[in-house]
TORDONU-177764 format. One record per residue: x, y, z of N, C-alpha, C in turn; residue number from 1. Coordinates in steps of 0.05 Angstrom, whole numbers. Atoms other than C-alpha are relative to their C-alpha. Layout:
BEGIN
      n_u      n_v      n_w     ca_u     ca_v     ca_w      c_u      c_v      c_w   seq
        X        Y        Z        X        Y        Z        X        Y        Z   NUM
...
//
This chain:
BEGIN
      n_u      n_v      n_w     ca_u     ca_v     ca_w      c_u      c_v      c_w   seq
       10      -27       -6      745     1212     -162       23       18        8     1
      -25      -13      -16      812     1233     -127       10        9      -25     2
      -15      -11       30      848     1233     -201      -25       16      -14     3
       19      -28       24      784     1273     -229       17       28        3     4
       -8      -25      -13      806     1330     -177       21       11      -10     5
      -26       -7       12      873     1329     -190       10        6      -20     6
      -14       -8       32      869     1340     -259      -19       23        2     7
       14      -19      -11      817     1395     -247       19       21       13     8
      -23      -24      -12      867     1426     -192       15        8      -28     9
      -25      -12       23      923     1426     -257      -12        8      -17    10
        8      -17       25      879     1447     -304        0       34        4    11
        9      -33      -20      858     1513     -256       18       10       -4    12
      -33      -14      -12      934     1526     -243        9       11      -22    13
       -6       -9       24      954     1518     -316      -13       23      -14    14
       12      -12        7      906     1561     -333        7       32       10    15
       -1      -25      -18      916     1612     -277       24        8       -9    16
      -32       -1        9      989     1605     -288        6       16      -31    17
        7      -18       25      978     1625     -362       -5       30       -3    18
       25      -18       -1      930     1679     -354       23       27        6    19
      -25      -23      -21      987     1719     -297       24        1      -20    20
      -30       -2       10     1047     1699     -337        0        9      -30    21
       -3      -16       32     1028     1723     -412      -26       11      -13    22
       26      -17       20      958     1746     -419      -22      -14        5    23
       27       10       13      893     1732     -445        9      -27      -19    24
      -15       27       25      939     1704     -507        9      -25        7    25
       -6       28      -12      971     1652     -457      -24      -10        9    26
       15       15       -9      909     1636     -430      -16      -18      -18    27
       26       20       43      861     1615     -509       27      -12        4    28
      -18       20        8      937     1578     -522        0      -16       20    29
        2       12      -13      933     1544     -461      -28      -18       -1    30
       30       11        9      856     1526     -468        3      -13      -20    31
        5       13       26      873     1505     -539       10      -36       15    32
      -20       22      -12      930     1456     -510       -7      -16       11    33
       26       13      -14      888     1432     -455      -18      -18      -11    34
       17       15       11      833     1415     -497        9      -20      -18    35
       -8       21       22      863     1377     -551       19      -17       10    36
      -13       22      -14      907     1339     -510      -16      -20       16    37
       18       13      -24      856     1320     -459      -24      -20      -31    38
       16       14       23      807     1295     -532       25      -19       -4    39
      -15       22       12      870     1251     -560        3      -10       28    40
       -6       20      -26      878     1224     -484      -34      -18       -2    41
       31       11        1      802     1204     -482       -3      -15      -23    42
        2        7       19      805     1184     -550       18      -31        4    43
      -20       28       -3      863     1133     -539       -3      -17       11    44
       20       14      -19      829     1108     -478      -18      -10       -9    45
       10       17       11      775     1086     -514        0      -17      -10    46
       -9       24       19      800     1051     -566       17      -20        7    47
      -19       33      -16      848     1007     -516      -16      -10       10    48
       14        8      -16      787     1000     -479      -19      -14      -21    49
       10       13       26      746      978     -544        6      -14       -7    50
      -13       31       24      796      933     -587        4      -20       28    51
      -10       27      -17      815      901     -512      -30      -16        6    52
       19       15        2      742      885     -503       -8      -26      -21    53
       17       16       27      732      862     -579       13      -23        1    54
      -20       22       -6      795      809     -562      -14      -16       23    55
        7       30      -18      760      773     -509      -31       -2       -5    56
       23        7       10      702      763     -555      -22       11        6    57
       22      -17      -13      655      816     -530      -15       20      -31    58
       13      -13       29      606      841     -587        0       35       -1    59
        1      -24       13      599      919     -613       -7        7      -15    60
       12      -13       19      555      951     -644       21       21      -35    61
      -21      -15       24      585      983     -715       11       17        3    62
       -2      -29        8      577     1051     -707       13        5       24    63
      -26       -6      -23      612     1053     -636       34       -6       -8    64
      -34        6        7      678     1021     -664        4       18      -29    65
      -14       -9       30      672     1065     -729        1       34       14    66
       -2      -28      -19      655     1128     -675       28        7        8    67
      -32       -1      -15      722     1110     -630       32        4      -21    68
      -13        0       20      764     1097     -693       -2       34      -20    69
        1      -24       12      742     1165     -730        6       20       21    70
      -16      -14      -24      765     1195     -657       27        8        4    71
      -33        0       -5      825     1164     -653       10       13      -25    72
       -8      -22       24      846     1199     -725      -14       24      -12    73
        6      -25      -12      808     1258     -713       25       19       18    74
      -16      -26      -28      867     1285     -654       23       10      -22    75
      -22      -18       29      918     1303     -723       -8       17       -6    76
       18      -21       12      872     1343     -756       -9       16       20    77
        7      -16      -28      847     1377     -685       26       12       18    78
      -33      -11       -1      929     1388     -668        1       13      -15    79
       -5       -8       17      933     1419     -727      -16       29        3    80
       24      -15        2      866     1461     -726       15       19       32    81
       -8      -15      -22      880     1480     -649       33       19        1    82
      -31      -11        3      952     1498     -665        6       27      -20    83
       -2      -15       16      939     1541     -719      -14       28       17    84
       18      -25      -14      881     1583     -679       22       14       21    85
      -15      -18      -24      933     1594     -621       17        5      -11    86
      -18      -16        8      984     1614     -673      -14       30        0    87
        7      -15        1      942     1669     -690       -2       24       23    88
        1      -16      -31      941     1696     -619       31        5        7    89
      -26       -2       -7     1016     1698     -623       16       -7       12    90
      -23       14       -5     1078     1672     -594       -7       -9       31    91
        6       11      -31     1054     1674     -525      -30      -23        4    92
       26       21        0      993     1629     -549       12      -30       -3    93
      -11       23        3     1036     1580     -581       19       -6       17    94
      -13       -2      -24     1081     1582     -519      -25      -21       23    95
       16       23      -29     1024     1556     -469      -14      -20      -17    96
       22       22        5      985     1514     -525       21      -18       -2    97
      -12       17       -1     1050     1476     -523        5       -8       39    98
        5        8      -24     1056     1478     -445      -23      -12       10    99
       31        7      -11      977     1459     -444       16      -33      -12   100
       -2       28        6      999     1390     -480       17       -5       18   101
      -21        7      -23     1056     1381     -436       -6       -9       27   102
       10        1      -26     1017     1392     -379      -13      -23       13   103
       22       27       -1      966     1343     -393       10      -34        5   104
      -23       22        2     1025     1292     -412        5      -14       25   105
      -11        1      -36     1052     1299     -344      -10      -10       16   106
       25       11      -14      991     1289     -316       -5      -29       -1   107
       10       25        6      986     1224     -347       23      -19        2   108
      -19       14      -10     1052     1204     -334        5       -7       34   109
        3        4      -24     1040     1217     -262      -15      -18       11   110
       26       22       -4      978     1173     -260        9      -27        1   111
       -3       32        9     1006     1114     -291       23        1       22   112
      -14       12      -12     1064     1119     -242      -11       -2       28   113
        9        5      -26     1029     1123     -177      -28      -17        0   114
       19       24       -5      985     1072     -192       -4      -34      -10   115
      -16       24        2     1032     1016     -212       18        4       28   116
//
């Protein structure tokens, strides 16, 4: 629950941060960033959490492992898609929708280190 918040707090900030420092335009590029980083994080998560289940002989329905799998190669095509929309919004879009992945990154590098 503590790491919900905390990613919550940095989402707010990034956002806020955006919003003051280049616009409206930083703020959709940031939202794009955000979102599609935070989908391929969830996405990845699954599917370690899936195939490590299916290895210690734990059954699965079809359409869940063909769901997680069309997820996990889903976040290319949704990088792509989101990257293009916050081109359109201009330099300061594609500016935070690359700081929104970064952000998220960070986030997740922070996690795994304070909890090893």
């Amino acid at each position: 629950m503590k790491f919900l918040l905390v990613c919550l707090g940095v989402i707010l900030a990034g956002l806020g941060f955006a919003y003051v420092q280049f616009g409206m335009n930083g703020f959709i590029g940031m939202a794009y960033g955000l979102s599609a980083s935070a989908f391929n994080l969830i996405a990845l998560w699954l599917a370690v959490r899936h195939f490590s289940s299916m290895m210690a002989d734990k059954q699965s329905p079809v359409w869940q492992t063909t769901g997680i799998v069309a997820a996990f190669f889903a976040k290319i095509p949704l990088f792509y898609i989101a990257g293009t929309f916050a081109q359109r919004h201009g330099s300061a879009a594609n500016t935070c929708f690359l700081l929104g992945m970064l952000l998220v990154y960070s986030v997740l590098v922070g996690r795994v280190l304070t909890s090893s």
